[in-house]
VEXTI-36571 format. One record per residue: x, y, z of N, C-alpha, C in turn; residue in one letter. Coordinates in steps of 0.001 Angstrom, whole numbers, plus 500000, padded with zeros to 6 digits. Example, Ala and Ser with C-alpha at 12.3 -4.5 7.8 and 13.67 -1.06 7.14 Angstrom:
! residues 2
513190494310507800512300495500507800513200496700507800A 512850497750507080513670498940507140512900500030507870S 
! end
This chain:
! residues 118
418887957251727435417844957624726520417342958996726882X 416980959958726016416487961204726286415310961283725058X 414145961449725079413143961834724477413105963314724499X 412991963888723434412214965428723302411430965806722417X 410566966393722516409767966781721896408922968136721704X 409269968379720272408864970204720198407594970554719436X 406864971119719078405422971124718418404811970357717523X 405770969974716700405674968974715833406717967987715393X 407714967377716046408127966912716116408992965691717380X 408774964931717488409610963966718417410692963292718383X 411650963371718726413070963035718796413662961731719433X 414474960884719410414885960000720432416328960191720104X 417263960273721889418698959823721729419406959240722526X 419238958690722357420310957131723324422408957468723467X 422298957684724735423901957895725017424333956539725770X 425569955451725319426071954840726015426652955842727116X 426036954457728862425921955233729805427614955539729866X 428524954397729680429583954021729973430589955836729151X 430673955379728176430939956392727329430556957941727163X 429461958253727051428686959321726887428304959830725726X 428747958881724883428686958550723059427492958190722740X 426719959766721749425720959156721101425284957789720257X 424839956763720618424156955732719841423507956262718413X 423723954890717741423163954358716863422366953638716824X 421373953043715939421027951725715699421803951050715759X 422844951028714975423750950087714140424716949638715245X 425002950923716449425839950350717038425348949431718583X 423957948986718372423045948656719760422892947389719201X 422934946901717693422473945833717185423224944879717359X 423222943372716898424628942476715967424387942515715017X 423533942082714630423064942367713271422374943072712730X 422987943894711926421929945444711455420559944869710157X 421892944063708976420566943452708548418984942440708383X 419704941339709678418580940990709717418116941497711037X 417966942554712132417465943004712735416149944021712149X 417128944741710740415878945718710372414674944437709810X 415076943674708768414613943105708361413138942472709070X 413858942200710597412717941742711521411663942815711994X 412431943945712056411641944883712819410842945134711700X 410972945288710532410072945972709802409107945306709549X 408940943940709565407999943011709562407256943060710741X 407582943262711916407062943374713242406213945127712660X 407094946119712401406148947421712190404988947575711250X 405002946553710273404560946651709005403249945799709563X 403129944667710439402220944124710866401059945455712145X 402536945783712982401555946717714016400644948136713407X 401326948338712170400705949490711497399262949143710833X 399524948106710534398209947385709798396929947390710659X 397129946635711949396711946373712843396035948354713137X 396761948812713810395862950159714563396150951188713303X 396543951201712418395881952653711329395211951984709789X 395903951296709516395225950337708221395001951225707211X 394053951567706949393294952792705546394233954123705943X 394298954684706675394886955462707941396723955830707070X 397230954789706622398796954860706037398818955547704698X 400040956463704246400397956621703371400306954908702278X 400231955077701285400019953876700275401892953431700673X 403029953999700284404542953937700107404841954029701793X 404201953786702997404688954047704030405361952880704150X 405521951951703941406630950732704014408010951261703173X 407766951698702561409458952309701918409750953613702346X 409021954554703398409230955365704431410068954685705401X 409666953196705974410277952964706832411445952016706969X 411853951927705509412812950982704965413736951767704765X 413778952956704701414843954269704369415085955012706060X 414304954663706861414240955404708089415983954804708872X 415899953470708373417148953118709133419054953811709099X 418596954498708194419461955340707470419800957237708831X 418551956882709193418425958327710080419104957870711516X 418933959051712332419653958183714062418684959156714959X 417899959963715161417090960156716096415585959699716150X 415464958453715448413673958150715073413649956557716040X 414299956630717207413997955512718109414708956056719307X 414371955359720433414914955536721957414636953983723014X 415420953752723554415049952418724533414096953049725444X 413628952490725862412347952203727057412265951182727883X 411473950999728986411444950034729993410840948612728883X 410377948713728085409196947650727389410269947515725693X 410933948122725330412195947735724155412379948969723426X 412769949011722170413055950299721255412095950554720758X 411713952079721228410376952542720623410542953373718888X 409994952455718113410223953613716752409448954956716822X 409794956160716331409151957442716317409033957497715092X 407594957805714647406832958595713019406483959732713798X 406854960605713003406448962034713356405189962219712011X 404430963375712345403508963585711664403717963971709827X 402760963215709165403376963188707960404296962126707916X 404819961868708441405834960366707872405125959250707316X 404139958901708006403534957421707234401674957353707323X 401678958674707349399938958660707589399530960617707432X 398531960885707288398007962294706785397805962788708915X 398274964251708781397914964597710032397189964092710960X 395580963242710687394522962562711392395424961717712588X 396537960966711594397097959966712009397932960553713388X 398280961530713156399217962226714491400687961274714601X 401442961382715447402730961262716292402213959868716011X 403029958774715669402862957341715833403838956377716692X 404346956035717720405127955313718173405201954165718133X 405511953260717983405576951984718194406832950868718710X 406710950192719592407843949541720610407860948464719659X 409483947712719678409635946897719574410418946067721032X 409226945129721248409752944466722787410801943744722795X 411409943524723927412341942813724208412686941547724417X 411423941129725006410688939716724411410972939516723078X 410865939655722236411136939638720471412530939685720070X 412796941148720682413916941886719595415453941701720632X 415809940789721892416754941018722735417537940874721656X 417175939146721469418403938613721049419393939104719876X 418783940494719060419127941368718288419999942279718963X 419952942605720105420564943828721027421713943442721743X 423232943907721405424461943671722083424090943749723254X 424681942480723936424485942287725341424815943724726344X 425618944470725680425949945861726748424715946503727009X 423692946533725716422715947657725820421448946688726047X 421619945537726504420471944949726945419778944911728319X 418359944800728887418328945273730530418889944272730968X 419674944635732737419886943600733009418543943259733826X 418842941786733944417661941351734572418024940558735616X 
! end
């Protein structure tokens, strides 16, 4: 995983260690569709929760099209963190938005290669 980040924008990119091949979503998942499916229900709840009034009105079909992109997540010690950059799903106030999806939740979604070991 490599995070970067430049004035206004934040990045995530995940290299299989094995390989040195940029990741995907698609290729960390088993299932791409009902993984998004879950996550977005998991994001759509955490957004509610800490910005609420705070969201673009259409920020749920911001993030239903996001899966389509490949630098707007990165693994972390705690699961895959989604990245909103400013303007994506809320007016400047809102700033940089991150949000994890844990591993607790989301393993059993994650090919055993790219899962921690424990």
């Amino acid at each position: 995983m490599k995070r970067l980040q430049s004035s206004y924008s934040t990045w995530g990119y995940n290299f299989d260690a094995q390989t040195g091949i940029k990741l995907s979503i698609e290729d960390v998942v088993n299932d791409f569709n009902s993984f998004t499916t879950a996550a977005n229900e998991y994001l759509f709840a955490e957004l509610e929760k800490g910005y609420g009034e705070g969201l673009w009105k259409d920020y749920k079909e911001t993030i239903k099209a996001m899966w389509k992109e490949n630098d707007y997540w990165y693994f972390n010690d705690s699961g895959i963190t989604i990245i909103f950059n400013l303007y994506e799903i809320g007016p400047y106030a809102t700033g940089d938005v991150m949000i994890t999806l844990p591993y607790d939740v989301f393993e059993a979604y994650i090919k055993e290669q790219y899962r921690i070991i424990k």
